[in-house]
C-alpha positions in Angstrom: -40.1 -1.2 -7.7 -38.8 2.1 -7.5 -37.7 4.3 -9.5 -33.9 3.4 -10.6 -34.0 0.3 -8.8 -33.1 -2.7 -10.3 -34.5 -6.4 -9.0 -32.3 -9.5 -9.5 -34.2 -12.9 -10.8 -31.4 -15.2 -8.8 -31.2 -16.3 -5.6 -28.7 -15.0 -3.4 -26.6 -18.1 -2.0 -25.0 -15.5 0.5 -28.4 -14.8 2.2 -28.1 -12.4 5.7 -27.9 -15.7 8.2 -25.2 -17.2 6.4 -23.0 -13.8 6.2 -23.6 -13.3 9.6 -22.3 -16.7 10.5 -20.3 -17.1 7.6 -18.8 -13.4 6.4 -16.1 -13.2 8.2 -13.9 -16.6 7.2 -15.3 -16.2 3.5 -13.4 -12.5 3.5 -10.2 -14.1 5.3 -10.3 -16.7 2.7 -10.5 -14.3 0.3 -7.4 -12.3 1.8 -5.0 -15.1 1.8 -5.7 -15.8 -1.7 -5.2 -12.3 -3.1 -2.7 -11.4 -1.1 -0.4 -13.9 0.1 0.7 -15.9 -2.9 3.8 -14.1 -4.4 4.4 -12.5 -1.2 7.1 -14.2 0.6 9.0 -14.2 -3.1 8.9 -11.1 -4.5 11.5 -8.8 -3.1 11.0 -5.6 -1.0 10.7 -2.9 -3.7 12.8 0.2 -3.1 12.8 2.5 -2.0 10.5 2.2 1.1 9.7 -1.5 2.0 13.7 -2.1 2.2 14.2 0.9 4.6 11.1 -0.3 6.8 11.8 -3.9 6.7 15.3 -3.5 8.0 15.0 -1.1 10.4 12.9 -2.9 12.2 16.5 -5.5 11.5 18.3 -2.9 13.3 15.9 -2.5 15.8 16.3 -5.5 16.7 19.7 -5.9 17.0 20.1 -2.6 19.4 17.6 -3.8 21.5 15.6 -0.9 21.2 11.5 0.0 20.8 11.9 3.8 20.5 14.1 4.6 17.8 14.1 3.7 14.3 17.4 3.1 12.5 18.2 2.1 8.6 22.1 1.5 8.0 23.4 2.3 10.7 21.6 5.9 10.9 18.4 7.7 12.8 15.0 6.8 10.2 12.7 9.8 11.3 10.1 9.2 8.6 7.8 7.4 10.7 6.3 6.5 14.5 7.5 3.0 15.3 3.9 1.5 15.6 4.8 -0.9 12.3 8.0 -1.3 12.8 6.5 -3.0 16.3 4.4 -5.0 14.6 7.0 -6.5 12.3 8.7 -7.5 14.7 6.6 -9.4 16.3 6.4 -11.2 12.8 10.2 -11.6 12.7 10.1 -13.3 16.2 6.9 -15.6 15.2 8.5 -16.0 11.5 12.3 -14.7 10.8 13.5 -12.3 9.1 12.2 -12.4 5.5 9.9 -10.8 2.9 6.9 -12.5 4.5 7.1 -11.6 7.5 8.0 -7.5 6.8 4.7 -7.6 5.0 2.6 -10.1 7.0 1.0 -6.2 9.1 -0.1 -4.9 5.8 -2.0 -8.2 5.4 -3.4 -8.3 8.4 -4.4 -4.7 8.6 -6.3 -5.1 5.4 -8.4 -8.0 6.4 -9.4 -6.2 9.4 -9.9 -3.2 7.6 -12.7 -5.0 5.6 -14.0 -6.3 8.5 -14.6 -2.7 9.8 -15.8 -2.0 6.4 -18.5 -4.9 6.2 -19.2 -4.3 9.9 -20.4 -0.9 9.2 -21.8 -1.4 5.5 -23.9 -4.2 7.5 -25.1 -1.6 10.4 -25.9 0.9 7.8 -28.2 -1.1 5.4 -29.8 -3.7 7.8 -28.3 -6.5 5.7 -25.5 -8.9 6.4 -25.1 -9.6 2.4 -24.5 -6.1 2.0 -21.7 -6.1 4.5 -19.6 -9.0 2.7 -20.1 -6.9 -0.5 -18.6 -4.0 1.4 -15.9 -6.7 2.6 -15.6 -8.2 -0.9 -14.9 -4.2 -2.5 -12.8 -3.2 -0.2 -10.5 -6.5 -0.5 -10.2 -6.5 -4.6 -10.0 -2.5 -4.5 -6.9 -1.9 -7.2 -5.2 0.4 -4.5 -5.9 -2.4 -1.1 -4.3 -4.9 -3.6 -1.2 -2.7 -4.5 -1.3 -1.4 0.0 -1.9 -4.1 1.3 1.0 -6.6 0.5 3.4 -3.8 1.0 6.1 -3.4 3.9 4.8 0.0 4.8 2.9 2.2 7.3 -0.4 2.9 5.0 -2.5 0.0 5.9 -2.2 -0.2 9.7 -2.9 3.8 9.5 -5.7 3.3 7.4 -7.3 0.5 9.6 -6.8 2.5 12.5 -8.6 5.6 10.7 -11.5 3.4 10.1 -12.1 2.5 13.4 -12.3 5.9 14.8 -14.8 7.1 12.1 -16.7 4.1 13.0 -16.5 5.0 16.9 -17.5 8.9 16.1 -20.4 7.4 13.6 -21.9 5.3 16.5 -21.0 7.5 19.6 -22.2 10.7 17.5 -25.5 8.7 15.5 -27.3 5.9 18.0 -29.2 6.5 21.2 -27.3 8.1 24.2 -24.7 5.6 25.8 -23.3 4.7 28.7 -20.2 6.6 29.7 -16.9 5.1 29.0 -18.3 2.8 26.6 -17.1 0.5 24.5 -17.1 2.7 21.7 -15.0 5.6 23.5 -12.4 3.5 23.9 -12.0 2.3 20.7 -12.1 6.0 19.1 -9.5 7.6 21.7 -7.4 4.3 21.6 -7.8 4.1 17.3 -6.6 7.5 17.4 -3.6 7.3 20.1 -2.3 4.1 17.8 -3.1 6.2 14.7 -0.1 8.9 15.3 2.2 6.1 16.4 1.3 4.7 13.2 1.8 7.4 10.6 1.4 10.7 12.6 -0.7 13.6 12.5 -2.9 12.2 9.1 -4.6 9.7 11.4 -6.1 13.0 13.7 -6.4 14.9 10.5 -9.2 12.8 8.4 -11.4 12.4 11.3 -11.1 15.2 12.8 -11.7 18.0 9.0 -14.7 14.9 8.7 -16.2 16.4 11.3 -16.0 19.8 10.5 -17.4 19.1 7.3 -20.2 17.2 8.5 -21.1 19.1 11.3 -20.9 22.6 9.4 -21.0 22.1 5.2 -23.5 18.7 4.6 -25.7 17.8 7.9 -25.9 21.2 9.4 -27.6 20.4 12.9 -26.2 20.2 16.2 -24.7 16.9 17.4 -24.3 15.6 21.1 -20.1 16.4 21.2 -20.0 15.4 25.0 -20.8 12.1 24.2 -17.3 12.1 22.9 -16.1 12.9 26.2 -13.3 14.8 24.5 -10.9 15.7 27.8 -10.7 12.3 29.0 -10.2 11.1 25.6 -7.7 13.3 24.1 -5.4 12.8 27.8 -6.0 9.0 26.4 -4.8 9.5 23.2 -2.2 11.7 24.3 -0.9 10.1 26.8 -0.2 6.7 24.1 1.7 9.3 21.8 3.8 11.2 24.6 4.9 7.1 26.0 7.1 6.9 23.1 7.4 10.2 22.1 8.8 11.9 25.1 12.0 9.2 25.6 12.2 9.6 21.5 12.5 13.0 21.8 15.2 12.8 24.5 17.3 10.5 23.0 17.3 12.0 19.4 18.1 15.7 21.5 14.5 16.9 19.4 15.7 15.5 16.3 13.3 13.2 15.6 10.4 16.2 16.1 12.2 18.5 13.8 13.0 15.8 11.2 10.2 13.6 11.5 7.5 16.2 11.6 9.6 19.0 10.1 11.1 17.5 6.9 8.9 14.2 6.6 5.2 16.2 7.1 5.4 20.1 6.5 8.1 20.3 3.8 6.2 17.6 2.1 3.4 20.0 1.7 5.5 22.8 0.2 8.4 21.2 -1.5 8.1 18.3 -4.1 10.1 14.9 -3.1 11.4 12.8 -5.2 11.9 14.9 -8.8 8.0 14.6 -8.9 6.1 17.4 -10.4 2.7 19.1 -8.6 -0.6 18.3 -11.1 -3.6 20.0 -9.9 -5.9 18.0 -9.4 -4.1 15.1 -9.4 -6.1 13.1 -6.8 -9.5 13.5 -8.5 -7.8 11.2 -11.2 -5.5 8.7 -9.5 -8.5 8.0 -7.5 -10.5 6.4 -10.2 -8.1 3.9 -10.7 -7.3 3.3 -7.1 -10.6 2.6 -6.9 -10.9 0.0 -9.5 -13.6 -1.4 -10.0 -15.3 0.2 -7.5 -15.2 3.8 -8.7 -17.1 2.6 -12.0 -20.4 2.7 -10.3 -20.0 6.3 -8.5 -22.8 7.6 -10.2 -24.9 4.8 -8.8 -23.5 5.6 -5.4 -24.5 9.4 -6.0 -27.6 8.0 -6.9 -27.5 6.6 -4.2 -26.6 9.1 -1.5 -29.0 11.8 -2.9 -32.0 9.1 -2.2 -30.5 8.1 1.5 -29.0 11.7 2.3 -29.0 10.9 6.4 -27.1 11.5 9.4 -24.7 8.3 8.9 -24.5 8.8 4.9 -23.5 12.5 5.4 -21.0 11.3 7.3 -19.5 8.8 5.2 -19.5 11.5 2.6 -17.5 14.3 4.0 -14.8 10.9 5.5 -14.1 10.5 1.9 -14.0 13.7 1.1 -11.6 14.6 4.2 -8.3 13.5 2.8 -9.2 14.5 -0.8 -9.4 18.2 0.2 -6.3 17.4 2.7 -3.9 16.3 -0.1 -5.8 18.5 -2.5 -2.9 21.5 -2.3 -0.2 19.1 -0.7 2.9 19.4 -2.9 4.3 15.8 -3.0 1.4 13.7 -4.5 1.2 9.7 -4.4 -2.0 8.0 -5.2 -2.1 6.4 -1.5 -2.4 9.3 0.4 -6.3 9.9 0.0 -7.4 6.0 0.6 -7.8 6.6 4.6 -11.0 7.7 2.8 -11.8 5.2 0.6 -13.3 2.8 3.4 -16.3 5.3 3.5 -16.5 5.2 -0.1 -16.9 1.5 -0.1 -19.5 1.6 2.3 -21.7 4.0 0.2 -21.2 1.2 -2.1 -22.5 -1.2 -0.4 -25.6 1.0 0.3 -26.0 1.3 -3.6 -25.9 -2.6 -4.1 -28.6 -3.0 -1.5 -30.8 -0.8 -3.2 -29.9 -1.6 -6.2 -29.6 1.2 -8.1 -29.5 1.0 -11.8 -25.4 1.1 -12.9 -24.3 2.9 -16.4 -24.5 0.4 -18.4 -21.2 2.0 -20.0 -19.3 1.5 -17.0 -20.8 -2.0 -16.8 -19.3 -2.5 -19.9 -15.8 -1.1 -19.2 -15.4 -3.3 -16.1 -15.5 -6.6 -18.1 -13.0 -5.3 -20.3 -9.6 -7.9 -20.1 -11.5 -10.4 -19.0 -9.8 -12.6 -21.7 -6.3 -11.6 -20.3 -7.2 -12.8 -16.9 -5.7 -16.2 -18.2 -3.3 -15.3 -20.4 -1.8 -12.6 -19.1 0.4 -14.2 -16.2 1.5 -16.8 -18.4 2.8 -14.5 -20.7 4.3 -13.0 -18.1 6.0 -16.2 -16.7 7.2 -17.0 -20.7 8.6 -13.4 -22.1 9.9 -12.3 -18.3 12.8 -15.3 -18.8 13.6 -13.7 -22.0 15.4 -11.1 -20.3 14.6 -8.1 -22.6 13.3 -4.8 -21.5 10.8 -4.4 -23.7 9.3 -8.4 -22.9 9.2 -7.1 -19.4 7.4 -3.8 -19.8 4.7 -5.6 -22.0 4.4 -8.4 -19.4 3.6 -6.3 -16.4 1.2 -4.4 -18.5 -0.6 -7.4 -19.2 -0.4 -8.3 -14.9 -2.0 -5.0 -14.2 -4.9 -6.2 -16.8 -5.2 -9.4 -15.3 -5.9 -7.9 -11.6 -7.6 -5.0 -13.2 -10.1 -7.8 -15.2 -10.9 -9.8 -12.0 -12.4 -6.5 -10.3 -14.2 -6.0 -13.1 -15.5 -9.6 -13.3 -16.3 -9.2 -9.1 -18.2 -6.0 -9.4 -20.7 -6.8 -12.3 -21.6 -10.4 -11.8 -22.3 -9.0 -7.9 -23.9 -5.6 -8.8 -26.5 -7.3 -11.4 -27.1 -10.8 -8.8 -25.7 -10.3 -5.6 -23.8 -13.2 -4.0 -25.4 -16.3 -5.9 -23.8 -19.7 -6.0 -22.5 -18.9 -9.6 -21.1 -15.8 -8.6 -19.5 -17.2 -5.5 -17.6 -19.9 -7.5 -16.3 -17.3 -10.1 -15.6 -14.6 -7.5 -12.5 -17.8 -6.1 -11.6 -19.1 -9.7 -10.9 -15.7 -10.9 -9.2 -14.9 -7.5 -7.4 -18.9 -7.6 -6.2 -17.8 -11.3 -4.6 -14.7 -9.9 -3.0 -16.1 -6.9 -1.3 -18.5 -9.4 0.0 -15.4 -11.5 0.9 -13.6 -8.7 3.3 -17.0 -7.3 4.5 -16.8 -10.7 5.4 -13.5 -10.9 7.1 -13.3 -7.9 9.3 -16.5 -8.3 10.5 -14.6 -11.7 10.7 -11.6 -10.2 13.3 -12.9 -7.4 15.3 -14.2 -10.1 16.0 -11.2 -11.8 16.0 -8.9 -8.5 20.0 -7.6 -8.5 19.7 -7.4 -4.8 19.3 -10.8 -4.4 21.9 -12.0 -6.7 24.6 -9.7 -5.2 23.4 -11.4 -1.7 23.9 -14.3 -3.3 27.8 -13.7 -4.3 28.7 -12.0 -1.0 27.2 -14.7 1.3 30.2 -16.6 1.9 32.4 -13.6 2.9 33.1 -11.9 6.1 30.5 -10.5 7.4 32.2 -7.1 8.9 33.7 -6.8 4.8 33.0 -3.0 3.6 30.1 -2.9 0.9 29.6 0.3 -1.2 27.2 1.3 -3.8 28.7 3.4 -6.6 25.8 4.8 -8.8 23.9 1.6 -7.6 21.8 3.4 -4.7 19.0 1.2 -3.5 18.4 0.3 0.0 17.4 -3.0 -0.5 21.3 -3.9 -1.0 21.4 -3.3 2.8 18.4 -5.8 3.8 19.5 -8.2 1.6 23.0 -8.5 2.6 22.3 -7.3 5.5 25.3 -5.0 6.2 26.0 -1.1 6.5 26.8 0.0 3.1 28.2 3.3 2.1 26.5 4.8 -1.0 27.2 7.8 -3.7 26.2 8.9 -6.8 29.4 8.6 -8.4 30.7 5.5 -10.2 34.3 6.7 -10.6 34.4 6.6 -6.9 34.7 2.7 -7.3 37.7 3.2 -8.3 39.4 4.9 -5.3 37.9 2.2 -3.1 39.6 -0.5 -4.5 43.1 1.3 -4.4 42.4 1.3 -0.6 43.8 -1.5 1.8 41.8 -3.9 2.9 39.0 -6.3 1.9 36.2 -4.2 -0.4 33.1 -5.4 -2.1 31.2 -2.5 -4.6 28.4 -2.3 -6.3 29.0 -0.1 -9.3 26.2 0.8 -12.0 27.4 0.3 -15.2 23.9 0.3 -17.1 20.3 1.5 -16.9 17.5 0.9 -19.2 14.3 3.0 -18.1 11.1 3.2 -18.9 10.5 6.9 -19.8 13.6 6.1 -22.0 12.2 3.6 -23.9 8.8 5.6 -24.8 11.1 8.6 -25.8 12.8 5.8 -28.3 9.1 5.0 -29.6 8.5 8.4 -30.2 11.4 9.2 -31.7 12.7 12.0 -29.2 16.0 9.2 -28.1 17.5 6.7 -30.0 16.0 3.5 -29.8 17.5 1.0 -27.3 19.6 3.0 -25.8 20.3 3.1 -21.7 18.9 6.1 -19.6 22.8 5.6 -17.9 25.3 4.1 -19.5 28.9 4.5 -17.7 30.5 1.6 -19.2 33.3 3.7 -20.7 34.0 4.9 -17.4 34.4 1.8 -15.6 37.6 0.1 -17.1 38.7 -1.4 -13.9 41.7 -3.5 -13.8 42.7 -4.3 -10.4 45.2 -6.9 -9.5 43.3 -9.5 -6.9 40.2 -7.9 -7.7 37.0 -11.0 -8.5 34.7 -8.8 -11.2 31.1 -10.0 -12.0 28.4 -8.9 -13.8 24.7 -8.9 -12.7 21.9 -7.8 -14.4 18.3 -7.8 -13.4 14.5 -6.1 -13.2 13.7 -3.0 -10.5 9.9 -3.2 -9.9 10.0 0.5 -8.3 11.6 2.1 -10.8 10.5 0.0 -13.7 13.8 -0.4 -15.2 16.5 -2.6 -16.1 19.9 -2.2 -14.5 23.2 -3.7 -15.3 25.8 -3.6 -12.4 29.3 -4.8 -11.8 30.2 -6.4 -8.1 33.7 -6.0 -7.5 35.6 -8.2 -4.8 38.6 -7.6 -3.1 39.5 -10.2 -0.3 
């Protein structure tokens, strides 16, 4: 046995003819049980999924496939590549949280397929591949992407298939011309920008540079690429849409879009959020949960099979990390078009199974126990309706999801894919899925959006509806109608002075979660709101219905208390 290389006394169950046959229905199966129960129940968390989910609404109801509109205005943060997608949902499906999210799902299951399709190339071994698949699908970051109405997965899968195009075209024995494989990277990359925009060019293309000039370091055969005829491909799929956008938007959507939404992101911080060098070197161990826990064996790993494929894999992963590295808004997402490579170094690891720490062995089991307690205790304390109930609860969610990587990655690491292993890979996954329903049932029934949907279903459907203080776009998917928003909660009171029929949304309190550690420590007084206007909201309006809804934002981790006013 060599050196650092562990054997495993059981008997793999998932041997290489049955993943072959098998592999691809076992990861599907494994998809719809992480990630469609609570789906269709939780609601769209602002501030994205809302603006995503109903401009695709408003797509719809212009009759339009070029331009993206939320409320009623131009939405230049993204190409209209998902918001294509959803629709076709919406048709199949209706309009609903399902259905806005159904892409993400989709893209991640392929994604893995990509994944175990290249883990399985690289090692020779089809039960590799469905570890790769397996990895990629119970990843803490895939789970958290990939049941989101956004435009990260489809990106991601897209980016995946063009590394694995430039990985064959660039690695095997010469092929034909116009192959199989050229299409898929000049096509990958065409649907790439429409998907997310410059990013999906950007990861393969520094990849190459890095692998070409910093770790392989020998020539490669770049007109197998056939990069003219390509890039007029690619090209001419972006310049479809993005000429008539252009045109109808007067250049707008070039100067906003790419502008605003791409280069001031780089420079300027979004959001209120603070630059942290070095911010992705750290996110990225817990996006890659479990996973990341055996990067030393993957090291290991690479240093022993330091070829032209791995090379490549390594400077993929490395590509968006040095991309983001200086970029001055910073969300954990933005590296994981990388992480697929990552995941198939992983999968080389396993096959040769090199010898994990066994204090990182011992980490991933941790929370194990919480795996069946912890969404119950959710279900329970979340109907108690207190802030602090909540906060714990969630906490002990994340442990539960965080506990069933774990238990994945070390009963597969130490035996591979064994009948025993099998069977507690899909309990621990059943026992989620049945946390995650759950969760999402009581999250619905504390969502304020919802319950302000609720109220105003029975009125007019042209009847004004304004947010005062209450910002959050998922006001306008759920009740579907253009609403006007501010900041300021006194304007509530000039609206209802107005003539004519009114409804408002006016924030009376907020409980946050920074708020209520600054209570813990001392530095605020203890149960006290973040916002509390209620002294400034003594509204007494003849003909005026008043009710008062209170309820749980996922996003922003807080608990708000608003007031709907009503005037027929």
């Amino acid at each position: 046995m060599p050196n650092g290389v562990m054997g495993s006394s059981a008997t793999p169950f998932w041997n290489d003819q049955r993943c072959r046959q098998h592999g691809w229905w076992v990861l599907l199966v494994l998809a719809l049980l992480l990630y469609l129960p609570g789906t269709s129940t939780i609601p769209l968390m602002d501030r994205d999924e809302p603006r995503f989910a109903h401009a695709t609404v408003e797509m719809m109801d212009r009759d339009t496939w070029t331009i993206p509109y939320f409320n009623g205005a131009y939405r230049f943060d993204k190409p209209p590549l998902t918001y294509w997608w959803m629709r076709l949902h919406y048709f199949l499906l209706g309009v609903n949280e399902l259905a806005a999210r159904l892409h993400s799902i989709a893209a991640v299951y392929l994604t893995a397929l990509v994944v175990a399709g290249m883990a399985r190339k690289l090692t020779q071994n089809a039960s590799a591949g469905l570890v790769a698949g397996v990895a990629w699908l119970t990843s803490l970051q895939s789970l958290v992407h990939g049941r989101l109405c956004v435009a990260d997965m489809p990106m991601i899968l897209l980016v995946a298939l063009a590394c694995r195009a430039l990985l064959e075209l660039l690695t095997e024995p010469p092929l034909r011309r116009w192959h199989g494989w050229f299409w898929c990277l000049w096509l990958s990359l065409g649907a790439g920008f429409l998907a997310k925009g410059p990013i999906a060019w950007l990861v393969p293309a520094l990849a190459l540079v890095l692998w070409r000039w910093v770790f392989w370091k020998k020539p490669l055969p770049w007109g197998r690429l056939q990069a003219v005829s390509g890039l007029c491909i690619a090209l001419a799929m972006v310049a479809a849409w993005g000429v008539p956008a252009l045109i109808e938007t007067n250049g707008a959507f070039w100067k906003t879009g790419m502008g605003e939404h791409v280069v001031k992101r780089g420079t300027d911080v979004f959001n209120g959020r603070k630059f942290v060098p070095g911010f992705y070197l750290l996110t990225t161990w817990l996006s890659l949960f479990p996973w990341m826990g055996f990067a030393l064996p993957v090291w290991r790993s690479l240093r022993i099979n330091w070829t032209a494929q791995t090379s490549f894999l390594a400077a993929w992963f490395l590509a968006p990390q040095l991309i983001f590295f200086f970029y001055a808004t910073q969300l954990p997402h933005y590296v994981m078009p990388g992480y697929p490579a990552f995941i198939v170094l992983l999968a080389l690891a396993w096959q040769n199974r090199i010898r994990a720490v066994p204090v990182a062995a011992k980490w991933l089991t941790l929370g194990m126990a919480a795996l069946i307690a912890g969404g119950w205790m959710f279900a329970m304390q979340i109907q108690q309706g207190s802030i602090r109930d909540l906060m714990y609860s969630a906490l002990l969610v994340l442990t539960c999801v965080l506990a069933v990587g774990g238990a994945v990655a070390c009963a597969v690491w130490k035996q591979g894919m064994t009948r025993r292993n099998t069977v507690l890979v899909f309990l621990t996954v059943a026992l989620t899925s049945l946390s995650l329903s759950l969760l999402g049932q009581q999250l619905r029934s504390t969502s304020v959006p919802v319950r302000v949907a609720g109220q105003l279903g029975t009125l007019p459907s042209d009847m004004a509806l304004h947010g005062c203080g209450y910002t959050e776009p998922s006001l306008v998917f759920y009740t579907n109608r253009i609403s006007q928003f501010t900041d300021d909660v006194n304007e509530a009171k000039r609206l209802l002075q107005q003539s004519g029929p009114v409804a408002v949304v006016v924030l009376k309190r907020e409980w946050t979660l920074d708020r209520w550690f600054k209570g813990l420590l001392g530095t605020a007084p203890k149960g006290t709101a973040a916002k509390d206007h209620t002294a400034s909201l003594q509204i007494e309006s003849v003909g005026v219905q008043s009710q008062m809804i209170e309820g749980f934002n996922v996003a922003r981790f807080s608990w708000a208390e608003v007031q709907l006013l009503i005037k027929r």
